[in-house]
C-alpha positions in Angstrom: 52.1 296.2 -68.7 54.9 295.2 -70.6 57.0 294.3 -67.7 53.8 292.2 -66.4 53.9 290.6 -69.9 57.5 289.3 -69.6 56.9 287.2 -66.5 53.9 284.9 -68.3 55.4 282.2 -70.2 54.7 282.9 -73.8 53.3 279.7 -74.8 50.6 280.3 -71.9 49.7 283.5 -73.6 49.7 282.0 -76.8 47.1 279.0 -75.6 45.1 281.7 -74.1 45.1 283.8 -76.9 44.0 280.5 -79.4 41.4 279.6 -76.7 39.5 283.0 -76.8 39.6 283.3 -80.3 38.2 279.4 -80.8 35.1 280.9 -78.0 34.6 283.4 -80.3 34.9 282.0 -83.8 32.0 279.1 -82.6 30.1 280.5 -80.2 26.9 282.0 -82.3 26.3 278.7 -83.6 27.5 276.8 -80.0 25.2 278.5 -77.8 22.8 278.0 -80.0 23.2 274.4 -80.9 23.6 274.1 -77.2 20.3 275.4 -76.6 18.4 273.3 -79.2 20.1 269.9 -76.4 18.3 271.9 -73.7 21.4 272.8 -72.1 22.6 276.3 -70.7 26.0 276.8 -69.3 27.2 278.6 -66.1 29.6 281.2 -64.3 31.3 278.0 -62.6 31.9 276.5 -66.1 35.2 277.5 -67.3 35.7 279.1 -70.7 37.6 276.2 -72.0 35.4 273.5 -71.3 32.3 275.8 -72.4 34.3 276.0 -75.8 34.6 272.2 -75.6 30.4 271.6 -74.8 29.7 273.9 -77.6 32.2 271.8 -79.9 30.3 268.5 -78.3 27.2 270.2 -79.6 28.4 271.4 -83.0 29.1 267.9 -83.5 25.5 266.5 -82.6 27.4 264.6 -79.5 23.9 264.3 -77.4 24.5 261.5 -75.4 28.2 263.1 -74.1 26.0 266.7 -73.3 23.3 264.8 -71.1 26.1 262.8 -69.0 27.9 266.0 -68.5 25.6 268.5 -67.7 23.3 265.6 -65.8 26.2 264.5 -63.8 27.4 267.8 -63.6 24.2 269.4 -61.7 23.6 266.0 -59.6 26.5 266.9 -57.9 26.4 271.1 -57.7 22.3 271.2 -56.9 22.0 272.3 -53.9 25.2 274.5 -53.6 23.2 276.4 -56.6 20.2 276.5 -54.8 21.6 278.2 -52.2 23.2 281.1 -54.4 20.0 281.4 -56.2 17.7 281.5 -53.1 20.3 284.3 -51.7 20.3 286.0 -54.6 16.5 286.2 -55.5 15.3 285.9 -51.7 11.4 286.5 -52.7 12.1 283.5 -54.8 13.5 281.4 -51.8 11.0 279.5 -51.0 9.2 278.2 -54.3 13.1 277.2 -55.6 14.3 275.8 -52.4 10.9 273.3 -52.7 11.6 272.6 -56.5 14.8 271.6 -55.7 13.0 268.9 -52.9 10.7 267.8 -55.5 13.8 267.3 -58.0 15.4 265.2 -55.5 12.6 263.0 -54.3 11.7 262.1 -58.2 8.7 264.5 -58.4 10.2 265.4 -62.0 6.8 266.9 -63.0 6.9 269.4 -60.2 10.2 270.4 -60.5 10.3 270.6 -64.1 7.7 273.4 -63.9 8.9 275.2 -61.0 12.6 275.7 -62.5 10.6 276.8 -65.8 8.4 279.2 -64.2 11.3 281.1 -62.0 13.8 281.0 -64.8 11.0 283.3 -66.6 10.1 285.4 -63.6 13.7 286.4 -63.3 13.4 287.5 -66.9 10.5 289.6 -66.6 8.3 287.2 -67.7 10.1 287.7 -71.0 11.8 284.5 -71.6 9.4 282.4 -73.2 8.6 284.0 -76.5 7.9 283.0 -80.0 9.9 284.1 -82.7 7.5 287.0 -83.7 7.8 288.0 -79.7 11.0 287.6 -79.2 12.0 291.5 -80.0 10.4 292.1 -76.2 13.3 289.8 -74.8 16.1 291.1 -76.7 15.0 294.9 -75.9 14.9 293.8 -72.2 18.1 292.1 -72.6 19.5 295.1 -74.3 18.6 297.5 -71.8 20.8 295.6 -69.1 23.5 294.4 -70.9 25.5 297.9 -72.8 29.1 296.5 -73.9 28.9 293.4 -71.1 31.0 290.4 -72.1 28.0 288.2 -70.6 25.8 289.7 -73.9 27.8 287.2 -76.2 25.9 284.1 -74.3 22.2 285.8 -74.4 22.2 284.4 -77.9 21.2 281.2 -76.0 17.9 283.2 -75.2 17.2 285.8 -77.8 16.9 283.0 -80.1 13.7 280.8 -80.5 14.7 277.0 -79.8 13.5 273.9 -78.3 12.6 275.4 -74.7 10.5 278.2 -76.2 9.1 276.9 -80.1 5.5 276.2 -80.7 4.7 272.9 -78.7 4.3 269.8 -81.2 4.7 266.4 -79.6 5.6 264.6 -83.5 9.0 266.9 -83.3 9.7 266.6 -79.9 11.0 263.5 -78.0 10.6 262.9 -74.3 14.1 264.1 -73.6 13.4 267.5 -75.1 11.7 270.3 -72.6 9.1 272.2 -74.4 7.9 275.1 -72.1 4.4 275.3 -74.4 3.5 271.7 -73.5 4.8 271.9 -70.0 2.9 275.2 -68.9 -0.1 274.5 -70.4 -0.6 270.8 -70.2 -0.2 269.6 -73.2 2.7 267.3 -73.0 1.9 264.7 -70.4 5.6 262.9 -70.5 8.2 265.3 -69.8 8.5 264.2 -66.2 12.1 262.8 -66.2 15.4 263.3 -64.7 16.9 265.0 -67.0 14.4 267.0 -67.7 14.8 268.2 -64.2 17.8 269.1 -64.8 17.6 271.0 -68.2 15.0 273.3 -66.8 17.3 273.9 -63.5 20.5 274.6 -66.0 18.1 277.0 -67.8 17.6 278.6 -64.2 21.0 279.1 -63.2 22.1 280.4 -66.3 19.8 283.3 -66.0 20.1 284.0 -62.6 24.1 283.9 -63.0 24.1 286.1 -66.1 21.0 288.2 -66.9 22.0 289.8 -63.3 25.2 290.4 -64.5 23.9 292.4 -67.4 
């Protein structure tokens, strides 16, 4: 080990060593502030520039989180799709056809559709109030032992925008309510980015609850 040790340039180590402990030192509150944007990161995202989103959101930088992760899943869609749809292949069908909707502006259709496989890969766990949220973070807890993914469930084990009680005077039409959406209360969440918050909440379950 030591002998590997001597051929990494020491300043490398020592960036690498600063960037893990930055992760670390904001990552309960960056997840979560993450989260309360609508956004969830992925396995492709690199640890760096996760550190640097969560430091966006810390910050209450909004408008730089929906560029990124709008542009950044306009462009990575459909190669996504197709690891989901091999990956969950009863699932196939009903995400290949949100993805469709997603790209022909039916925002309301795909909207719901990410939503409602996000939570069947969960169990039907993920949505939960606060009081039910203990059912999630047992499931969660069964899978995950000592896994380094557990550190990024806090994006999901806590109650946040996605999953709190559905109230269209705290909510804007950029923010994705699950409540409203599911059970037809909000009537305005069909945009965009919308789209895309409920597909970034999709691939970061299937990349990392699996992992668990």
């Amino acid at each position: 080990m030591e002998q590997f040790k001597n051929l990494i340039d020491p300043k490398l180590l020592k960036r690498f060593a600063e960037g893990i402990k930055r992760f670390e030192e904001i990552s309960n509150d960056g997840f979560v502030k993450l989260a309360s944007y609508g956004w969830y990161i992925d396995a492709d995202i690199s640890l760096g520039y996760i550190t640097g989103l969560m430091e966006k959101a810390i910050n209450e930088n909004q408008e730089y989180l929906d560029d990124y992760f709008s542009e950044y899943y306009r462009t990575s869609m459909e190669e996504k799709m197709g690891i989901i749809s091999r990956k969950h292949e009863n699932r196939s069908k009903i995400i290949e056809e949100a993805v469709y909707c997603h790209q022909n502006g039916k925002y309301y259709a795909s909207s719901t559709l990410f939503l409602s496989q996000a939570d069947g890969i969960c169990s039907g766990l993920l949505f939960k109030n606060r009081k039910n949220k203990e059912a999630l973070k047992q499931y969660i807890a069964q899978k995950k032992g000592a896994n380094f993914f557990s550190i990024l469930m806090i994006a999901i084990e806590n109650t946040n925008t996605i999953d709190s009680f559905y109230s269209k005077t705290n909510l804007d039409d950029s923010k994705l309510n699950r409540h409203g959406v599911m059970h037809g209360l909000d009537m305005d969440f069909g945009r965009e980015i919308n789209s895309f918050k409920a597909f970034s909440l999709l691939v970061f379950v299937s990349d990392f609850i699996d992992r668990l």
